[in-house]
N, C-alpha and C positions, 0 to 999 in steps of 0.2 A: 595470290595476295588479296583478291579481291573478295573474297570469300572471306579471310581473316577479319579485313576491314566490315562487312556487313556483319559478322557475328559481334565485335566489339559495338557496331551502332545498335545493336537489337541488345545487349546487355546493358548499357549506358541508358537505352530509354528504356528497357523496363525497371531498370535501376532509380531512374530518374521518376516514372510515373507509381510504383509502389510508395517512393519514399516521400512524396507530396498530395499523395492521398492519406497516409496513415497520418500524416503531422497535420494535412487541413483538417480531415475528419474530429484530430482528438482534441483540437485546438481551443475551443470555443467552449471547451467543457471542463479545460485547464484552466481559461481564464474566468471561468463563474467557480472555481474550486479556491481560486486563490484571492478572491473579492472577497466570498463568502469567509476563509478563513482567516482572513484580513479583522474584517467587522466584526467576528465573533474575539479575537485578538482585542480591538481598540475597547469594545462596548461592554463585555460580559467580563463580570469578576470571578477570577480563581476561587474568594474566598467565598461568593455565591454560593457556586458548582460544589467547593467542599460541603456547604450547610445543609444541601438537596440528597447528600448521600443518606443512604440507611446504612444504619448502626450494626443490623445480622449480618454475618458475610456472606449468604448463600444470595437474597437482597441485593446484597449491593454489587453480587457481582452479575445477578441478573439485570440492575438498574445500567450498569457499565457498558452491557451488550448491548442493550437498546439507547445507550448516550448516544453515539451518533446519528443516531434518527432526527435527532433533534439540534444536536451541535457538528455539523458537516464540514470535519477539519481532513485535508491531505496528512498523509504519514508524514509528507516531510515536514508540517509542520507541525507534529503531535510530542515530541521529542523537548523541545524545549516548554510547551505548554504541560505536560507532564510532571517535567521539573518543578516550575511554579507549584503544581497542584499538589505533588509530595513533600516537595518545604511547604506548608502551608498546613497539612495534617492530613491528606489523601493517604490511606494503604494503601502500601506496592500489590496487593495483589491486583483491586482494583484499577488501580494505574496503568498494570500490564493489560486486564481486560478492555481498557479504554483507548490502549495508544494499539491494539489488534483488531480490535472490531468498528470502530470509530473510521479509518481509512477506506472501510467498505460498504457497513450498515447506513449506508446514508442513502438522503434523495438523489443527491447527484450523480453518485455511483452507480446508483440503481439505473437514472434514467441513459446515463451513459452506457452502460452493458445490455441495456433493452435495445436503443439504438444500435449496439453493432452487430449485436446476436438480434434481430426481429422475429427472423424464421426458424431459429431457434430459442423457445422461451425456456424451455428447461434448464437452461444454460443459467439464463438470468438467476431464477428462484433457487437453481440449486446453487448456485455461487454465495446467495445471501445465505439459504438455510444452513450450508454447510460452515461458511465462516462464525455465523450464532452458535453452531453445535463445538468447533475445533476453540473460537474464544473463554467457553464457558469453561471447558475442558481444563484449556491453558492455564484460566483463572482458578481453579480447583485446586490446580497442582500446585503451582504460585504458592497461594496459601497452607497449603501441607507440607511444605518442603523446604521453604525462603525465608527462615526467620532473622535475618540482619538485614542492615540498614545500603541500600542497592547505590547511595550517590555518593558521586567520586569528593565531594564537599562537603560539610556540617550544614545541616540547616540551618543551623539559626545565622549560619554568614550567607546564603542564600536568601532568607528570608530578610535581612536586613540589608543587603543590596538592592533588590526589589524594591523594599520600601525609600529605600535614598535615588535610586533613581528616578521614580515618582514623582520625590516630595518636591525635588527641586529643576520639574521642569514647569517653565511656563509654557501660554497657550500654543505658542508660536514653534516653541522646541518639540511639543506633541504631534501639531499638525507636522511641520517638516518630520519626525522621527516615524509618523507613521506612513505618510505617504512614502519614504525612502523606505519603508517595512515592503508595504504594499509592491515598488517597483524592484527592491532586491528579492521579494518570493517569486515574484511574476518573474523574472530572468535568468533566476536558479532555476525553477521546474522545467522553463523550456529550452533549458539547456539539456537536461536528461531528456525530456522527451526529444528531441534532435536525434540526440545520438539513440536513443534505443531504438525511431524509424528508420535511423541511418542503418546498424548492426540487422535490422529486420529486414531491410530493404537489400541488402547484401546478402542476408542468409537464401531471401529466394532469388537473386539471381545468378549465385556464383553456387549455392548448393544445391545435388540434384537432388529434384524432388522425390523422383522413386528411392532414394536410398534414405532419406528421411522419412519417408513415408513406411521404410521396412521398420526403422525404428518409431515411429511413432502408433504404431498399432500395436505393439507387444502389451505385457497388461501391465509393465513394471518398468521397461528401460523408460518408454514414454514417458512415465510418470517423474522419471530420474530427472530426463534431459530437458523437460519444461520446468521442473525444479530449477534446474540451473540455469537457464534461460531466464526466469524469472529473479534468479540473485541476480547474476550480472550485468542484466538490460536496466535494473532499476528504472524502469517506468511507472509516474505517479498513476495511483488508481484513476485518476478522473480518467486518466487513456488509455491504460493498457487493455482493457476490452477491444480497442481497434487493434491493437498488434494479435492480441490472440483472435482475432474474427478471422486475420489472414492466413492462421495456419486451420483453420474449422476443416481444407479438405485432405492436409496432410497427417493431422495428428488427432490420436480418438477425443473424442467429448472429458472424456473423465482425465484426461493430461491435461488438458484446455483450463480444467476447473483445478488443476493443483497450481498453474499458472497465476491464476484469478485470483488464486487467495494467499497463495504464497507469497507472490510479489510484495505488494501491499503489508505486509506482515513481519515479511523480515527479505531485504536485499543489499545489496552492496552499501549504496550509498545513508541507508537510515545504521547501518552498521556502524559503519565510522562515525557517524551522530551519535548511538546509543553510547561507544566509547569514549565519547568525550563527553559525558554525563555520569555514565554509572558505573559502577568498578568490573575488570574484567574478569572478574570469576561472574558474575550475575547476568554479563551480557553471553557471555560461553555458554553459560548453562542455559539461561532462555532460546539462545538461538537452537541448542539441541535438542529443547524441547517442542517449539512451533516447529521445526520438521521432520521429526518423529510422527509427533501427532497429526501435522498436514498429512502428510505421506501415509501414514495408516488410514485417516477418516474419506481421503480423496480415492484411494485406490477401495476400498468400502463402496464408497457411494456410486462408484465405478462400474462395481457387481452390480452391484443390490439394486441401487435405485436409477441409475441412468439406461443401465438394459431394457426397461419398460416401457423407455419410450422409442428404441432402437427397431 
């Protein structure tokens, strides 16, 4: 029995020390994710953002790629900011390119995936280049193929809610509406991130490593199984660079990065968001096209360009 007893203490702390590193580590980059998305929320106008777009669609859907560079929102909160921007006279195509590439093209994603990947930089650059390359893609398609109107509501009763809840709050009902903004984002996101170091923290120590590792070097199942990993661990981009840093010596580089951009893009929890917004033939269809398209450009880049640094 005493042998029983010492293998439970040796699973409970390694259980215990993975799963308070991967939540310290991503912690600090969740809460400058949802400040930042907070303030660009309180301060920046929808109908701004609409006036800044270009009128060619190749434009604006190249301007869409590179929004987040400049406006560094979380997926989860991209979803209802989105809304706004389509009542308001946003394209759905571009919409789609902004609520896909906006969760990862930013500072803060960046500096957080450089930090967990250090020793590996190609991780970094190829994570961003490849999400620019599979966003622009998404957006192309969008617009070739999406000709109706994607939200479960009429604009103009969107657009006129908007404006009535607005007109009639004073200063007092702003400030408290945005700081309860600000504390119910910050308790939402780390509630998913909890539970995706919790499932992580689980998988390495109740799962064996060599038999994950059999799967995780194939050129295809890997790429499957971190697909799925990446739906339903639903970790916001500011962290899941630390979750995927901890599998970097079980699973190749090129599963790592369908992980990276997959998540962020489409997983469990921005799912059930995107359905309570937009009609479920539009969410069906986008979800089978961002992995499709992941899954072909990641396993691509896989060959092609991550070999070269192998």
């Amino acid at each position: 029995m005493s042998w029983l007893s010492s293998e439970v203490s040796n699973n409970l702390l390694t259980f215990k020390t993975m799963f308070i590193s991967i939540f310290l580590e991503a912690l600090p980059f969740l809460l400058l994710g949802v400040i930042v998305s907070s303030l660009l929320q309180w301060f920046v106008s929808e109908r701004l953002i609409s006036k800044m777009l270009p009128r060619h669609p190749l434009l604006g859907i190249l301007f869409a790629c590179f929004f987040g560079v400049i406006f560094p929102i979380c997926e989860c909160g991209m979803v209802p900011v989105i809304r706004r921007l389509i009542a308001k006279g946003m394209p759905v195509y571009i919409a789609t390119v902004f609520i896909l590439s906006g969760p990862i093209l930013n500072p803060i994603v960046f500096f957080a995936t450089y930090t967990a990947f250090r020793t590996r930089p190609e991780v970094v650059y190829s994570r961003m280049g490849l999400a620019l390359v599979v966003a622009l893609v998404i957006g192309l398609l969008v617009y070739r193929f999406i000709q109706y109107q994607p939200l479960r509501f009429s604009l103009d009763t969107l657009y006129e809610e908007d404006l009535r809840d607005r007109s009639h709050e004073s200063w007092t009902d702003k400030l408290t509406s945005r700081l309860m903004h600000l504390s119910n984002e910050w308790f939402e996101m780390t509630k998913y991130l909890t539970v995706g170091a919790l499932i992580t923290a689980l998988i390495h120590t109740f799962v064996s490593t060599s038999q994950l590792a059999a799967y995780g070097q194939g050129p295809v199942p890997s790429h499957l199984l971190m697909a799925g990993f990446a739906y339903l661990l639903s970790i916001c981009s500011t962290s899941d660079a630390f979750v995927a840093s901890s599998f970097v010596n079980t699973f190749s580089v090129g599963s790592l990065l369908t992980f990276l951009v997959l998540g962020p893009m489409l997983d469990l929890k921005e799912t059930l968001m995107l359905f309570s917004v937009f009609k479920t033939k539009f969410v069906l269809t986008l979800g089978a096209i961002i992995l499709v398209v992941v899954l072909a450009f990641s396993i691509g880049w896989d060959h092609i360009v991550l070999r070269s640094f192998s």
